[in-house]
ZAMARGU-4260 file (C-alpha; in steps of 0.2 Angstrom, whole numbers, plus 5000, padded with zeros to 4 digits):
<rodrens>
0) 4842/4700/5017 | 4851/4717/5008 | 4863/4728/5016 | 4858/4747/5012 | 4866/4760/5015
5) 4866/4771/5031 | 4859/4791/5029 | 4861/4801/5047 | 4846/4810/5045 | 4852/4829/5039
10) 4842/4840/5049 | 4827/4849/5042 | 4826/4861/5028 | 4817/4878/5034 | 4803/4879/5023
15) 4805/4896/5012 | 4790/4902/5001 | 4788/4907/4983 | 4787/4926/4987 | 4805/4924/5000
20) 4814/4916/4985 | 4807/4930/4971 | 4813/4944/4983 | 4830/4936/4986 | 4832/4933/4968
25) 4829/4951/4965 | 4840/4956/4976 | 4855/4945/4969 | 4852/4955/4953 | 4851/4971/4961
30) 4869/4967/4970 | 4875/4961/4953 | 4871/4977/4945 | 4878/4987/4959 | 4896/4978/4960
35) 4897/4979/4939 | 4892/4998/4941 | 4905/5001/4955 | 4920/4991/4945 | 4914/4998/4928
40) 4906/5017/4932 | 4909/5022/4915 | 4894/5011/4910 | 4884/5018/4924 | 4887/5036/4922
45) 4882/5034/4904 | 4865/5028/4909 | 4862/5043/4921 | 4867/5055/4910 | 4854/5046/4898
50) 4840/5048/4910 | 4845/5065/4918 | 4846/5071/4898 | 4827/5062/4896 | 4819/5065/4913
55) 4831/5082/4921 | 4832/5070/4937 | 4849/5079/4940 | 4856/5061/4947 | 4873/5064/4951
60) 4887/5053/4944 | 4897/5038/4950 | 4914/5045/4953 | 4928/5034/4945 | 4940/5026/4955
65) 4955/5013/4950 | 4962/5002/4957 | 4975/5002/4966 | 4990/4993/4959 | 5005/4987/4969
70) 5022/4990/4962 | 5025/4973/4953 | 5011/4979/4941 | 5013/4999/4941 | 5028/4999/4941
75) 5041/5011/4955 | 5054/5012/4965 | 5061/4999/4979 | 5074/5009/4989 | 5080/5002/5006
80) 5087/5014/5019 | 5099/5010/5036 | 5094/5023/5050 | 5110/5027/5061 | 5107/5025/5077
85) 5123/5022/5087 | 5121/5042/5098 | 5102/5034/5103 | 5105/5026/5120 | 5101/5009/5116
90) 5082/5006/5124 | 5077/5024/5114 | 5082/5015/5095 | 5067/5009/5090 | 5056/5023/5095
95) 5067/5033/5084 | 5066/5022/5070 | 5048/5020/5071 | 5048/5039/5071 | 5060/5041/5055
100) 5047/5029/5046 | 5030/5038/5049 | 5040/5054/5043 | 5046/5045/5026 | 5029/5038/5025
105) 5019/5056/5027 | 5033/5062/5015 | 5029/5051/5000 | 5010/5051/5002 | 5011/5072/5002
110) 5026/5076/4992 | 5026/5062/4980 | 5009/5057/4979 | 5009/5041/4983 | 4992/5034/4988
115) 4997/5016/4994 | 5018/5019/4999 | 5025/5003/5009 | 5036/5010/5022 | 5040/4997/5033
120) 5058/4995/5048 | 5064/4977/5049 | 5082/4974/5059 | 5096/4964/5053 | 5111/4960/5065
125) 5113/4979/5073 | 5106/4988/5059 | 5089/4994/5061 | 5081/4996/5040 | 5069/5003/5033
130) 5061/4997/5016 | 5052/5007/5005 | 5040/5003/4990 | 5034/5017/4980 | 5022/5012/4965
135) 5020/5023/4950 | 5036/5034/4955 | 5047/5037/4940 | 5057/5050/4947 | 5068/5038/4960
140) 5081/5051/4961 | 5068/5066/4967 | 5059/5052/4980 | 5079/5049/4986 | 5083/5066/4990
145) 5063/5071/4998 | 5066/5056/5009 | 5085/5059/5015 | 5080/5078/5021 | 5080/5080/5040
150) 5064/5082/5047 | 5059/5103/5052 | 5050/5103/5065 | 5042/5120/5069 | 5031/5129/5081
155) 5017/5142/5073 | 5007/5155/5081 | 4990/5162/5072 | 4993/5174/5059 | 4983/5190/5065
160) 4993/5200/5052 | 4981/5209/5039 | 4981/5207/5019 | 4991/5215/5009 | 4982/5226/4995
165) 4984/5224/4976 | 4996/5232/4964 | 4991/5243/4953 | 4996/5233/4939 | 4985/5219/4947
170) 4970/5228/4950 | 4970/5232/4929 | 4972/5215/4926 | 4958/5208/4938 | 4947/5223/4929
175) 4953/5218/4913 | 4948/5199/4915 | 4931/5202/4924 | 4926/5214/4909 | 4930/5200/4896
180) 4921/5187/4906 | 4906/5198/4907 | 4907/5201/4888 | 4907/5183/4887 | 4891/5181/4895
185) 4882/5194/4885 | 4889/5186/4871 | 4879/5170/4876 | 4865/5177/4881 | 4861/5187/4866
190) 4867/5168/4856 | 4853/5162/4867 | 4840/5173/4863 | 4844/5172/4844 | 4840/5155/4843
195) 4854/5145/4849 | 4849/5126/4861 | 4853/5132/4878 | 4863/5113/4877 | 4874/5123/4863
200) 4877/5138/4873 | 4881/5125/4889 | 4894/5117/4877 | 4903/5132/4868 | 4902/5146/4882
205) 4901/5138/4900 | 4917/5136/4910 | 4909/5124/4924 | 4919/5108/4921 | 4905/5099/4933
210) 4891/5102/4923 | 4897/5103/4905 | 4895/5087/4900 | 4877/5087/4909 | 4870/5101/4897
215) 4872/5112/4911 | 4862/5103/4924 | 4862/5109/4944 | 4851/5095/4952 | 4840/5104/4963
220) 4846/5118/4973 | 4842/5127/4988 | 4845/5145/4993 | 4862/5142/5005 | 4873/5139/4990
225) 4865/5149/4974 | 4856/5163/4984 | 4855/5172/4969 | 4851/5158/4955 | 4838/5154/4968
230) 4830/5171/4969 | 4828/5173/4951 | 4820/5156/4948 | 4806/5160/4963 | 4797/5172/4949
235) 4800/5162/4934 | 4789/5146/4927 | 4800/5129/4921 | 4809/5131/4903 | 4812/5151/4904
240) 4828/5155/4905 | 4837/5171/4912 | 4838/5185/4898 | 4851/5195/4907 | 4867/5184/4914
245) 4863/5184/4935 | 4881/5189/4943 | 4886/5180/4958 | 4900/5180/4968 | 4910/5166/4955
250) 4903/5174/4940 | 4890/5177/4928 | 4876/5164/4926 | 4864/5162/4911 | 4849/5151/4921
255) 4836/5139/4915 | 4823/5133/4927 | 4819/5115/4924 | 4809/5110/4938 | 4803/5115/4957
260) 4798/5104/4973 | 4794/5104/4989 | 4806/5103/5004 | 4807/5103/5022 | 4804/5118/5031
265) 4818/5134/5033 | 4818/5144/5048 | 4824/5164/5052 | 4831/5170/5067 | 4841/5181/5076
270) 4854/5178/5092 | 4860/5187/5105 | 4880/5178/5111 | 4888/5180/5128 | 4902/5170/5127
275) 4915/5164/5140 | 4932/5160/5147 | 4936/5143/5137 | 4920/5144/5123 | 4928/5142/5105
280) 4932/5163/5098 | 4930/5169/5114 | 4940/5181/5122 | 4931/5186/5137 | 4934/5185/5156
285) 4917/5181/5164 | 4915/5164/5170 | 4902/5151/5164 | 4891/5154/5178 | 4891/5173/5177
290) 4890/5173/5156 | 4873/5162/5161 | 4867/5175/5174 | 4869/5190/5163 | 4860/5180/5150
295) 4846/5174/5161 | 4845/5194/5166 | 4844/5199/5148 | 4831/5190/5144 | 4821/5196/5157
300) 4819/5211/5144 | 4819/5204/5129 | 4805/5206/5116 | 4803/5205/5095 | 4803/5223/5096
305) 4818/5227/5107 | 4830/5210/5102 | 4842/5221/5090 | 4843/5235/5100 | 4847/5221/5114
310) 4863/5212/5104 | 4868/5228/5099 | 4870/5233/5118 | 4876/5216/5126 | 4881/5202/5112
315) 4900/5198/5112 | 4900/5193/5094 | 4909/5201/5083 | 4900/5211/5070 | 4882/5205/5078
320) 4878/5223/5083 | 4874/5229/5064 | 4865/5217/5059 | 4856/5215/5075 | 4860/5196/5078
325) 4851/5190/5062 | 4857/5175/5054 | 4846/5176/5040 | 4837/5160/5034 | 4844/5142/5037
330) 4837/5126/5033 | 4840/5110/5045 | 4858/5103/5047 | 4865/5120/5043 | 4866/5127/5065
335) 4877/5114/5078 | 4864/5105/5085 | 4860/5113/5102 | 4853/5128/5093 | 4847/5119/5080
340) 4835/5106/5093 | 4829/5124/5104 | 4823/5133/5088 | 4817/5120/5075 | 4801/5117/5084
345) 4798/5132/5094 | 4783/5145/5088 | 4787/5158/5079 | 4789/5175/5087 | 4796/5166/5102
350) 4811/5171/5113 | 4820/5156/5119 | 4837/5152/5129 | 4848/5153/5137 | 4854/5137/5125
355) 4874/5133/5129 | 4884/5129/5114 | 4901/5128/5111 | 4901/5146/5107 | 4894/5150/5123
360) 4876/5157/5130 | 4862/5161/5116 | 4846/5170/5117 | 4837/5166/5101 | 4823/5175/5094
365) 4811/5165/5081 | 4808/5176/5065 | 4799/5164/5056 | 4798/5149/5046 | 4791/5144/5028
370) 4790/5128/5017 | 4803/5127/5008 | 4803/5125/4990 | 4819/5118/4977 | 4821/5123/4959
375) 4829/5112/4947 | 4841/5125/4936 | 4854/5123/4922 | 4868/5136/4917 | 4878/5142/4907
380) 4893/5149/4918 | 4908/5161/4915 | 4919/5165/4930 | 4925/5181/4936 | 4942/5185/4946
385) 4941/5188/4964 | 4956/5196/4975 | 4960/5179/4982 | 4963/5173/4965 | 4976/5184/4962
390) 4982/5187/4979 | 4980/5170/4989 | 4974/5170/5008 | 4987/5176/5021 | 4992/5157/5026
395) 4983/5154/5045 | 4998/5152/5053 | 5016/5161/5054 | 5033/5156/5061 | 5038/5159/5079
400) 5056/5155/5080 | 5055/5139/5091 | 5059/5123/5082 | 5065/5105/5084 | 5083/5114/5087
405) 5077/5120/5105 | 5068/5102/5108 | 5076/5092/5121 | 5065/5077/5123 | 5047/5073/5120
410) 5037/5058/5128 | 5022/5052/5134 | 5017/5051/5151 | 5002/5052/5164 | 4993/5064/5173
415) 4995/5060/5193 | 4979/5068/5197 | 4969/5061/5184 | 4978/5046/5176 | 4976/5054/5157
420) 4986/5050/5143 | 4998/5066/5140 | 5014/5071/5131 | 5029/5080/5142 | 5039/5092/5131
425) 5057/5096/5138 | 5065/5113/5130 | 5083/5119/5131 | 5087/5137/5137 | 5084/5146/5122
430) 5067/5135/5120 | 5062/5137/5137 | 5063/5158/5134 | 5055/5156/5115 | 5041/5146/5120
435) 5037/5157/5138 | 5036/5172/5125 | 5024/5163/5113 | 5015/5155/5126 | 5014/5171/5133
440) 5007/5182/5119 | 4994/5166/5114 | 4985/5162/5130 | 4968/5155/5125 | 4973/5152/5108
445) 4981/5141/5099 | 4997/5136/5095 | 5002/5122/5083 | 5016/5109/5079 | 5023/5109/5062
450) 5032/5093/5057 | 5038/5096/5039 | 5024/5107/5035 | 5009/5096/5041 | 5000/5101/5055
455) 5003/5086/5068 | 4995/5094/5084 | 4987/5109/5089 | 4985/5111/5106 | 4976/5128/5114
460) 4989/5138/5127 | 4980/5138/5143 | 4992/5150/5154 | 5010/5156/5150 | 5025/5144/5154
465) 5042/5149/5158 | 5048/5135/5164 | 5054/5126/5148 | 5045/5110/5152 | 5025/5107/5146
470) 5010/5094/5143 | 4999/5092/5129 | 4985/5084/5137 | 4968/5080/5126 | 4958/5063/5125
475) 4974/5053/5118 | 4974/5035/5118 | 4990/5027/5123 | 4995/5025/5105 | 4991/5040/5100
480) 5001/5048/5111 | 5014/5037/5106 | 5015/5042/5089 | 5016/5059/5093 | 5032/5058/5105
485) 5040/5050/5089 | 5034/5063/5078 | 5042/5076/5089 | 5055/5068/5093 | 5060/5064/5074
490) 5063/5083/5070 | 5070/5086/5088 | 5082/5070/5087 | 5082/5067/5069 | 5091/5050/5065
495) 5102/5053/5048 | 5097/5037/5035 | 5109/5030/5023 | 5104/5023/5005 | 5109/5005/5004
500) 5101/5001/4989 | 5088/5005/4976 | 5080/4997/4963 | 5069/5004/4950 | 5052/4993/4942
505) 5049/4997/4924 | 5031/5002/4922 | 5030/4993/4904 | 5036/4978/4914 | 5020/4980/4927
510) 5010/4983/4912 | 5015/4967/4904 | 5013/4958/4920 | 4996/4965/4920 | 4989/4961/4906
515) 4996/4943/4905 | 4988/4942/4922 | 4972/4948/4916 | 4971/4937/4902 | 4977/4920/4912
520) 4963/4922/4922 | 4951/4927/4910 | 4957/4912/4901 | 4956/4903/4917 | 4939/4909/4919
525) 4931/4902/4906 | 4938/4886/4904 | 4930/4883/4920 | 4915/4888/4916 | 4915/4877/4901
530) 4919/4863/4910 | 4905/4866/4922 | 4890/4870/4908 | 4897/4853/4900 | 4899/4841/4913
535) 4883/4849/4925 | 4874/4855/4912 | 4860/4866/4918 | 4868/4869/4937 | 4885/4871/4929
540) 4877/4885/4917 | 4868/4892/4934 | 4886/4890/4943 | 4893/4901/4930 | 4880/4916/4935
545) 4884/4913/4953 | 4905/4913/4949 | 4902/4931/4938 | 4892/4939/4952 | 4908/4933/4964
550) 4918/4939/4950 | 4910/4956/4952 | 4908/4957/4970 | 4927/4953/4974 | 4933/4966/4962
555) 4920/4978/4969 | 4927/4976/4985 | 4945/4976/4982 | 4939/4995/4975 | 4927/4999/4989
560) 4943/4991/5001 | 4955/5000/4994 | 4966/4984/4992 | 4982/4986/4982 | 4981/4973/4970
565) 4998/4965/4966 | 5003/4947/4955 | 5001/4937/4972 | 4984/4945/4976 | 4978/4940/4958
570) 4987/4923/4960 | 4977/4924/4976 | 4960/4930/4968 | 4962/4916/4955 | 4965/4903/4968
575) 4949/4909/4977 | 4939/4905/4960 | 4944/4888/4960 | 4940/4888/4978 | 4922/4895/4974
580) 4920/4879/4960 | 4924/4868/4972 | 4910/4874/4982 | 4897/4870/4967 | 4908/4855/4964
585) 4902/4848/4981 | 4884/4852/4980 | 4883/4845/4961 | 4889/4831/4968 | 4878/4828/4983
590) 4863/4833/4971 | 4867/4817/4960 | 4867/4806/4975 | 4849/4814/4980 | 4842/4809/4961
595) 4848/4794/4959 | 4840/4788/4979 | 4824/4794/4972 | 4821/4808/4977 | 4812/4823/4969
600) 4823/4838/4963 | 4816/4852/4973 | 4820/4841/4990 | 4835/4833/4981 | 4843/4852/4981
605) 4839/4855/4999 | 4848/4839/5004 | 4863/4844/4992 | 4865/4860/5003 | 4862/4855/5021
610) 4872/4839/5018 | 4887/4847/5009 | 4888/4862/5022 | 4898/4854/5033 | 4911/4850/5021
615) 4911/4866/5012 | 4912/4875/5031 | 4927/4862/5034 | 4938/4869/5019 | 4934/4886/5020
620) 4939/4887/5036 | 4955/4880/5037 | 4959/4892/5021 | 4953/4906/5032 | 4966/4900/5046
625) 4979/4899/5035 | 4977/4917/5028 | 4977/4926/5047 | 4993/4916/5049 | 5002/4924/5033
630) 4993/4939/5039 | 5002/4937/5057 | 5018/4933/5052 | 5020/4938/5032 | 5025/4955/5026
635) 5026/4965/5011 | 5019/4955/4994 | 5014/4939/5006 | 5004/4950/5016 | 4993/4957/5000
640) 4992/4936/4996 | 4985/4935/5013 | 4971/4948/5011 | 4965/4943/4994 | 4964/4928/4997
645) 4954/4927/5014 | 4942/4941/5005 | 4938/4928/4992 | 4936/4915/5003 | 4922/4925/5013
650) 4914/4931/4997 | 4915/4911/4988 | 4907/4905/5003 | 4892/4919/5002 | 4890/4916/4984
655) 4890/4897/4982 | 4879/4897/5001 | 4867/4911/4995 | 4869/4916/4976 | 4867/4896/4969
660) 4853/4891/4983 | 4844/4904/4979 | 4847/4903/4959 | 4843/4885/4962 | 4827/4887/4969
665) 4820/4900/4958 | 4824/4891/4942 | 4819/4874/4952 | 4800/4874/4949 | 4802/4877/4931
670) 4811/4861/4925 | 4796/4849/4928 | 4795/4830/4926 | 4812/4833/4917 | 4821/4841/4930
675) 4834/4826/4935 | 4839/4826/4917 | 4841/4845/4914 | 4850/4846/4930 | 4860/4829/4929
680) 4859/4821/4911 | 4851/4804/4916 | 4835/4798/4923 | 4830/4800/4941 | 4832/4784/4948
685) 4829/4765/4945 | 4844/4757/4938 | 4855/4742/4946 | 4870/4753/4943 | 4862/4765/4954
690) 4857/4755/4967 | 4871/4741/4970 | 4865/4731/4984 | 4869/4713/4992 | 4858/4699/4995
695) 4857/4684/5002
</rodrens>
């Protein structure tokens, strides 16, 4: 007799073929190549400039991001704040605070600049706080003195007003400036014909940041955004370039055309508008139903040869009479999609409508439709001046009078009728008489809500109100709603804060912790990868692929995430490694038991990772539960441990489940009649140390 040991039978191994295990392969790469591109783009953007120089593909480049680094590493400012809150009736307090907090935080990230601020309330005894965390702020004393301002909240009206016109002195300037800049593209141009590369005349005349450093290169373009580029390279063939500089509305543009191809269709038309109480930019009085009849009527008439003559008779769009409705050539995406689904497949010549937009009633009349064809161009480009440039845009919106001062109260409530989510506004006297007069002169426009600058609602007037109480009703959620109150509420009520205290992290101090960071787990790293290749041999060395593609892929999604990386996110990340070793750890180990009961290698490997599963599952698991519960009841730097460490978690199990198996198998069929020894440094099976049994 022999006792033997007892195996629950795993259960069975789908079967995966040859091709399945080539594809997933190539597809690890792939994901490989992507995450390194994503973390590093610099190397990536140098190989499509490569191939756009060689093949004038006119890829357009990876735009770099860094990551974002918390203030333990980038250094900042720690300032913590006490809101007084004694003349807020006691059930209102935290409202307010809540309040005070979204306007520090929309303060920092416009004003200061501060991508990823931390601007969080905790209580202590009676004191309501409020912590704030600013990485990469040097100047603590300007970040004290923008948060301690009280909020202004202010109402605006549109700004009808018309332009003011330019000086004389700055009309000779702007003529001045626009006669050098066309000397400067004559200048180029005449280099050009003399002989010079048109690369050289791209890299000492053109003022195009975007395309400099691709010798000029456009992509291909289309006739919506270089309507005149586009007309001149329609009569050219590829590699002539403009002799004369081509003025546009930016500037002048020397033009080389590279290539052309074919593209979807474009399509001309013409409209014909009737617009009606409530449409967006309308300001007539007929009703939906009777803008619909008198449409319906028109069109009764309407014909190729009489449509102008009809828009300029009926259409309620400004300006449409001149040019008879024609909205020139369009290409798809470029109409709201109402218009864009009656017209696209319609025959040309055709009158169709009414179509409803949110513009109101069209009558559309098919001109015509053509292939449409893209040219590949490069220039060399100088910018002239506009007006706006020196006289900037009358701003959209201008003050009415009526601020927080003449708030009362703001808060949310319900509809009766309807049960929707609104927001009641409660004015004093003086506010109940400024706001029936802005009401009053803005019915059926728009009349926003300022809250230090920032446009934080925009609500349309739909009647005068006198009464010094209104709604703002629109598709709120309940917490949107919420936050709105408090916004309004924070410049009606503002709650004073007082600076408790502040502390400044030095950015060489974040840098050092940085880089010794960095190097400990670089460090790190590799030991574990020598450990692996020495003990496992050829599946630690396939290990060490599988931990670098984890490497790459958490990185890329901390960048992708947005994650603010701080020292206990990377004490996080480098726990996660370990974790994802463990993982190989597991299935090594379940692999030498396999070999050493005989089996053969490709069905030893499926049996590691079905029988290992259920231990690897177990740990990642319980590591996952113990991240939501820091999640749940951590803050600040325990928070950011939280996160990391759950994301490396998920990607550690993806890798070690998906990556290895896959690398396993795919490399599997290559090791032979010496693949227990490649894999495991001893012979397959046989020896009485390897099979101890007891007999009787």
């Amino acid at each position: 007799m022999a006792y033997k040991s007892f195996r629950r039978p795993a259960p069975a191994a789908r079967a995966v073929t040859r091709r399945q295990i080539n594809r997933r392969t190539i597809g690890v790469v792939i994901l490989a190549v992507i995450c390194v591109v994503v973390v590093l783009p610099a190397i990536g953007n140098r190989v499509l400039a490569r191939i756009n120089t060689i093949a004038n593909l006119g890829l357009p480049l990876i735009p770099e991001r860094a990551f974002n680094l918390g203030l333990d590493l980038q250094g900042g400012a720690h300032l913590i704040y006490r809101a007084e809150t004694k003349d807020i009736p006691i059930p209102d307090r935290a409202d307010a605070v809540e309040g005070v907090r979204d306007v520090i935080e929309r303060r920092v990230r416009g004003g200061l600049g501060v991508a990823e601020p931390l601007v969080q309330t905790t209580r202590v005894s009676d004191d309501h706080r409020i912590i704030v965390e600013l990485p990469g702020v040097t100047d603590v004393k300007q970040a004290i003195a923008m948060i301690g301002e009280t909020p202004v909240l202010e109402f605006k009206e549109e700004n009808t007003d018309p332009p003011r016109a330019l000086t004389p002195e700055e009309e000779r300037q702007l003529t001045e400036d626009n006669a050098r800049a066309e000397q400067k593209a004559l200048e180029a141009a005449a280099k050009i014909s003399g002989g010079m590369s048109f690369a050289e005349a791209v890299k000492k005349y053109s003022e195009d940041a975007a395309t400099k450093g691709q010798e000029g290169n456009l992509g291909f373009v289309a006739r919506e955004r270089y309507s005149e580029l586009y007309d001149w390279a329609k009569g050219q063939r590829d590699g002539v370039v403009s002799a004369k500089p081509i003025r546009s509305l930016r500037g002048w543009h020397i033009v080389k055309r590279l290539a052309s191809r074919s593209s979807e269709k474009e399509v001309q038309a013409a409209h014909l508008l009737i617009c009606y109480k409530g449409a967006e930019r309308c300001d007539g009085s007929l009703t939906k139903e009777q803008a619909k009849a008198k449409i319906e009527e028109i069109k009764k008439d309407a014909k190729p040869e009489n449509f102008a003559a009809l828009v300029k008779q009926y259409s309620t769009e400004p300006g449409a009479g001149e040019r008879g409705g024609d909205l020139g050539s369009f290409r798809r995406g470029a109409m709201v999609k109402p218009f864009e689904e009656a017209i696209w497949d319609a025959p040309v010549k055709a009158i169709i409508g009414p179509v409803e937009t949110q513009f109101g009633w069209h009558l559309i009349y098919k001109k015509g439709e053509a292939p449409l064809t893209e040219y590949q161009l490069a220039q060399v480009f100088v910018a002239t001046k506009q007006k706006t440039d020196i006289l900037p845009p009358p701003e959209p919106w201008k003050p009415t009078g009526l601020s927080g001062k003449q708030l009362k109260r703001a808060e949310v409530a319900t509809d009766p009728n309807t049960g929707q989510v609104q927001v009641s506004l409660q004015f004093n006297d003086e506010g109940a008489r400024l706001f029936g007069e802005i009401t009053g002169r803005n019915v059926n426009k728009q009349v926003a809500i300022f809250l230090d600058g920032t446009v934080i609602s925009d609500p349309r007037v739909s009647e005068a109100i006198t009464s010094g109480s209104a709604v703002i009703s629109g598709s709120f959620t309940l917490a949107e709603a919420k936050q709105l109150a408090q916004r309004l509420n924070a410049g009606a009520l503002p709650v004073p804060v007082e600076l408790l205290s502040q502390q400044k992290v030095d950015a060489t101090l974040g840098a050092d912790s940085l880089a010794k960071s960095f190097r400990a787990g670089v460090v790190g790293l590799i030991l574990v990868m020598i450990f692996m290749v020495l003990y496992y041999r050829l599946p630690g060395l396939l290990s060490v692929f599988s931990l670098l593609v984890y490497a790459v892929l958490n990185l890329a999604l901390f960048k992708l995430m947005g994650v603010t990386l701080t020292l206990s996110g990377i004490a996080a990340f480098i726990l996660s490694v370990g974790m994802a070793v463990d993982t190989n750890v597991l299935v090594f180990e379940r692999l030498k038991e396999e070999l050493r009961s005989g089996g053969t290698l490709r069905a030893g490997l499926e049996e590691a990772f079905i029988r290992s599963w259920p231990s690897i599952r177990d740990g990642h698991v319980t590591t996952l539960l113990s991240c939501l519960v820091l999640l749940w009841f951590g803050t600040g730097f325990i928070k950011g441990f939280a996160v990391v460490l759950a994301t490396g978690t998920l990607v550690s199990l993806f890798t070690a489940i998906s990556v290895t198996r896959t690398v396993f198998r795919f490399i599997a069929p290559w090791c032979g009649e010496r693949g227990s020894v490649l894999f495991l440094g001893h012979q397959r099976a046989g020896s009485q140390s390897d099979n101890l049994r007891h007999t009787s």
